[in-house]
Every structure is written in C-alpha cells, then in structure tokens.
C-alpha positions as CSV (number, residue, x, y, z in Angstrom):
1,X,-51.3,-64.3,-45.1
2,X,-51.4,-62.6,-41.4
3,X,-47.8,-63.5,-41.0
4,X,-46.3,-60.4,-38.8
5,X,-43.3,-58.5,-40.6
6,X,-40.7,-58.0,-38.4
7,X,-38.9,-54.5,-38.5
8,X,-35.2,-54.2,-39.0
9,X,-34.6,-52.9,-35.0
10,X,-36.9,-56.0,-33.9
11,X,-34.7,-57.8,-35.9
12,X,-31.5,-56.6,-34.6
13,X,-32.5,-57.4,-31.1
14,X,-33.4,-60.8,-32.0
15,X,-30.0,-61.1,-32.8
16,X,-28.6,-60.1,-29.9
17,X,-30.1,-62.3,-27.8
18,X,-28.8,-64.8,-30.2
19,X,-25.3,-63.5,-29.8
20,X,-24.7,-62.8,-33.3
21,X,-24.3,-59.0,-32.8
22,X,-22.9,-57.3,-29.7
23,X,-25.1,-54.8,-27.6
24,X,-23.0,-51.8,-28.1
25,X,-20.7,-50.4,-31.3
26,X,-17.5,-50.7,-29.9
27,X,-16.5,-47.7,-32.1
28,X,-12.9,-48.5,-32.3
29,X,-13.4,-51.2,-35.0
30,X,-15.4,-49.6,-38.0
31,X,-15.9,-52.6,-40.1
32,X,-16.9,-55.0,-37.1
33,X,-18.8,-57.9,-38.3
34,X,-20.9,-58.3,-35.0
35,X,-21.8,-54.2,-34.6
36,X,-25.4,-53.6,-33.9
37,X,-25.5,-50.1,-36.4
38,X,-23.5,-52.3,-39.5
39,X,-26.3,-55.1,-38.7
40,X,-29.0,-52.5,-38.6
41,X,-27.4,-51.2,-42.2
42,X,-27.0,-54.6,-43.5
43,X,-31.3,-55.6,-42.8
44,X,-32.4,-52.1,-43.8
45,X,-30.8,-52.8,-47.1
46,X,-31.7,-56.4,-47.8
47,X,-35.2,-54.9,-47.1
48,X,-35.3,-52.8,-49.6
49,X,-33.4,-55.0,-52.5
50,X,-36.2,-57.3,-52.0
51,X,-39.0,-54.8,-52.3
C-alpha cells in the first residue's frame, strides 16, 4: 500500500542509467527511439491512459 510512485522524470533517468535512452536529444533525428524528451512523452502519456 506504501509503495512509492515514481514520476515520469525519475523514470526517465532510471532509464538512462540503463542505457535505454540517451542523455541528450540529439535534435537532428526527430523521431529517435532512444531521445530523453520522446521517452518523457511516451511515460507522461501511458500515465495518464491508465488513470
């Protein structure tokens, strides 16, 4: 029940330290599967469709 809710930056930065997603938007490449600000889009959406 106490379980802590991670936020979608927290859970961003988990994934960089993973490696999944890069640590900077390259910027050249708008649809780039590992870019931090898609990934960020990507959580913050998938939080809300399952609210």
């Amino acid at each position: 029940m106490g379980k802590h809710r991670r936020t979608p930056a927290e859970t961003v930065k988990k994934l960089m330290k993973k490696g999944k997603v890069k640590k900077k938007c390259c910027k050249s490449k708008p649809r780039c599967r590992k870019c931090p600000v898609l990934a960020l889009q990507r959580i913050k959406a998938e939080g809300k469709k399952a609210a």
